[in-house]
C-alpha positions, 0 to 999 in steps of 0.5 A: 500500500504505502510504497505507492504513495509520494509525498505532496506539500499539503498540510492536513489541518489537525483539529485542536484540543484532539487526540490521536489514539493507536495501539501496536502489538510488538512488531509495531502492527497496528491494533487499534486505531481510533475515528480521528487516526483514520480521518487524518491518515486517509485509511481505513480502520480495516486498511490499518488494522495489521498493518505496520504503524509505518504505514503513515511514515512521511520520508521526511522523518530522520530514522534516528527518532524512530531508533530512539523511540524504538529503544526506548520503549522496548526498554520499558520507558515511554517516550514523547517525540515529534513526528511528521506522519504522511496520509494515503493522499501523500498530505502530511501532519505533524504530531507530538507523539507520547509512546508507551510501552504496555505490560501483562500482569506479569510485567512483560511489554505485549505491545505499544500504546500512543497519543498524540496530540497537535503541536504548536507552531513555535514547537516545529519552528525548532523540530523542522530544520533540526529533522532537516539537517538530521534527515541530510546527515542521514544521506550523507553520513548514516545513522551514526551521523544523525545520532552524533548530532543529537547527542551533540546537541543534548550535551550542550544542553545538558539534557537527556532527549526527553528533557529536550523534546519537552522543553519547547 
């Protein structure tokens, strides 16, 4: 489904005071999405039910995010992260994502639950050119290029990258 679909410059309106709402099982396939997951991502429900949650990523994600919101949550820990998701049309909205882990009665991890919610416009000023200049060094460098600017980054700050997501 999704290797079809390219990116176009058109924004989708995010509704405010709204919530996004997706469940993952372990392999990050969707199992449950709710009505407002469907309306922004142009599927529907039994179009993303089974699918990987990928379905909506937007090829202007630095795939370093993902890694350290995979590792994170395959942790144990919740994350929250910015995330520019790409519709079936190849529209695009941004989201500020807050990613847990959920557990069994045993304390094992059996999926991932997220929310999402619209970020402010002050918060992608800043996310914007650092996915930018994060997705090129990508390009140019791999991975471990996109990973040394962030910790880069968090070091003259001196925060942890949850510290520095949620500090804008």
């Amino acid at each position: 489904m999704k290797s079809d679909i390219q990116p176009i410059n058109q924004e989708i309106h995010y509704p405010d005071g709204k919530i996004i709402v997706s469940k993952t099982d372990l392999q990050g396939r969707i199992t449950y999405c709710n009505e407002l997951f469907t309306k922004m991502s142009g599927y529907k429900e039994q179009q993303l039910i089974g699918s990987p949650h990928n379905i909506i990523r937007h090829p202007d994600m630095p795939r370093i995010i993902f890694k350290l919101l995979w590792d994170t949550v395959q942790k144990g820990s919740e994350i929250n992260a910015y995330v520019k998701n790409m519709s079936k049309t190849g529209a695009y909205y941004w989201v500020l994502a807050n990613v847990t882990p959920s557990f069994d009665t045993k304390g094992s991890i059996i999926g991932y639950f997220s929310v999402r919610r619209k970020p402010s416009q002050s918060q992608l000023a800043i996310i914007e050119p650092l996915y930018k200049e994060l997705l090129f060094l990508e390009k140019e460098g791999g991975m471990d290029a996109s990973y040394r600017k962030i910790e880069e980054i968090l070091q003259q700050k001196d925060m942890n990258y949850e510290e520095f997501i949620l500090s804008f």
